[in-house]
N, C-alpha and C positions, 0 to 999 in steps of 0.2 A: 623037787616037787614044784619050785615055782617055774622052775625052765621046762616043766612036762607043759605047764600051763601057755610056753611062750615068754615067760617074762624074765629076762635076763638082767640080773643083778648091777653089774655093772655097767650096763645101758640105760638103765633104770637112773643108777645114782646119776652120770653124766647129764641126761633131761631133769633128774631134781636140780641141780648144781645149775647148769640154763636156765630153767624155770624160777631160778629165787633169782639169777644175777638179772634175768628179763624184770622182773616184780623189781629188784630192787633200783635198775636204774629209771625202770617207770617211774616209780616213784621219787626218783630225785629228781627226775628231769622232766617229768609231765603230770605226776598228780601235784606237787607242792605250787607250780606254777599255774595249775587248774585254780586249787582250792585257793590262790593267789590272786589269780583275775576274779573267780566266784567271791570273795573277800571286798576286792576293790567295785567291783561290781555291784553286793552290797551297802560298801561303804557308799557309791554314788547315786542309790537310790534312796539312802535315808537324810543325805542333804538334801536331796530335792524336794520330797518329802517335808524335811522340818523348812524349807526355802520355799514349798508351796503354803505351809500352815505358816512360817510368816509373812508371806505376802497377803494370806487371807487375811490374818492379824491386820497387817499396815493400810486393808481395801478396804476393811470393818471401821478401825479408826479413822481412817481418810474421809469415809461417807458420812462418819460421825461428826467431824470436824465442818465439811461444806454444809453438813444440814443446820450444824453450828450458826456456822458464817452466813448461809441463807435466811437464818431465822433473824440473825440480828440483822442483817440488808431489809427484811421486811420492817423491823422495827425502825428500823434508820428515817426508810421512804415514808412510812409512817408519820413520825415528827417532822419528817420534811414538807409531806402533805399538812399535816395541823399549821404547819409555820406560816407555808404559803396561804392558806385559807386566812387566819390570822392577818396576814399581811393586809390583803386583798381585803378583809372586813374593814381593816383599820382605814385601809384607803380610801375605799366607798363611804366610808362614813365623812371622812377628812374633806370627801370631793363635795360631798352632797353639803358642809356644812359651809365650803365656800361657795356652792353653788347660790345657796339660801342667804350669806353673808351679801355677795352680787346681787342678787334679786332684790334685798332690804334696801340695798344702799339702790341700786336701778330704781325702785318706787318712789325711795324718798326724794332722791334728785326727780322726777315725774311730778313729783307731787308742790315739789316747790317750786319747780319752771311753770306749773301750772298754777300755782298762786300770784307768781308775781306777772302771769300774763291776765289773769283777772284781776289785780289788781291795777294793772297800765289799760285794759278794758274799760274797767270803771271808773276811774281818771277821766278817760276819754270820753265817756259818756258822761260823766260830772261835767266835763267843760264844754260839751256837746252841748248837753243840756240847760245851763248857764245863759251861753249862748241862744238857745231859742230863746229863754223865759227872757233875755234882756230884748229880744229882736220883737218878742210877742208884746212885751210891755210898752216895748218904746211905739209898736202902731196902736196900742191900745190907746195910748194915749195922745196919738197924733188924730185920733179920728173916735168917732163916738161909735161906740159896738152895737148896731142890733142884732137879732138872733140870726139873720142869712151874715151878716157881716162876721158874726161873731164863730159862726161855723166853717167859714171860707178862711177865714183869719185860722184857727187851727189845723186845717187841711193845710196849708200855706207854710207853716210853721212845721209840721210835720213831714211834707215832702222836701225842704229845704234840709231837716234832719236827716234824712234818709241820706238825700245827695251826698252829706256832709261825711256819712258813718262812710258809703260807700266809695270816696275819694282818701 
């Protein structure tokens, strides 16, 4: 009945007997080494994978860390800025208090070259003056004063002072 059909028995079994030895050396020799590279294949995208999520890890930390280190760099310049202000106050004030110390001592030396030059002024005018009243006395008494003699005689007395300051 099967061979009315065409289908011969033991042609039948030789193509099954092919058909399993083809299946089974596929499978030694081509699926095991598939599911082998598909395995490693696998395997190399789940490192890369956990190698990209720890690099995101190490770039998260990292941005963590300089925003760290930037905060405290502003903190730094910060106190570095107060210091120098500090500095520079303490200076200005230091400069301005010798400036003021120079100005004190600058007036008092002014002020005392200018005394002891009034003071040799009126000296000079003490003996200046000395001098006329002896120069005026002594023709007062060399001659008798009336009121024209007596105003010529001062005039006299007074230009002779002049000449005297001004030599």
């Amino acid at each position: 009945m099967l061979e009315t059909l065409g289908i011969h028995f033991p042609t039948l079994l030789i193509y099954l007997v092919n058909f399993l030895l083809v299946l089974g050396l596929l499978f030694l020799f081509a699926y095991k080494p598939i599911l082998r590279l598909m395995d490693q294949r696998s395997d190399r995208i789940r490192e890369s994978l956990e190698a990209s999520e720890r690099a995101r890890e190490d770039a998260a930390s990292s941005q963590e860390a300089v925003e760290a280190q930037l905060v405290e760099a502003r903190r730094e310049s910060q106190r570095i800025l107060e210091q120098a202000r500090e500095s520079a106050e303490r200076f200005r004030a230091e400069e301005m208090e010798r400036a003021r110390n120079e100005a004190e001592n600058f007036v008092e030396r002014a002020r005392a070259d200018i005394q002891r030059e009034r003071d040799v002024v009126i000296e000079e005018v003490r003996a200046s003056f000395g001098d006329l009243a002896m120069t005026a006395a002594e023709r007062v008494v060399r001659r008798s004063l009336d009121r024209q003699a007596h105003d010529d005689l001062i005039a006299q007395v007074l230009e002779e002072g002049e000449s005297l300051r001004r030599s």
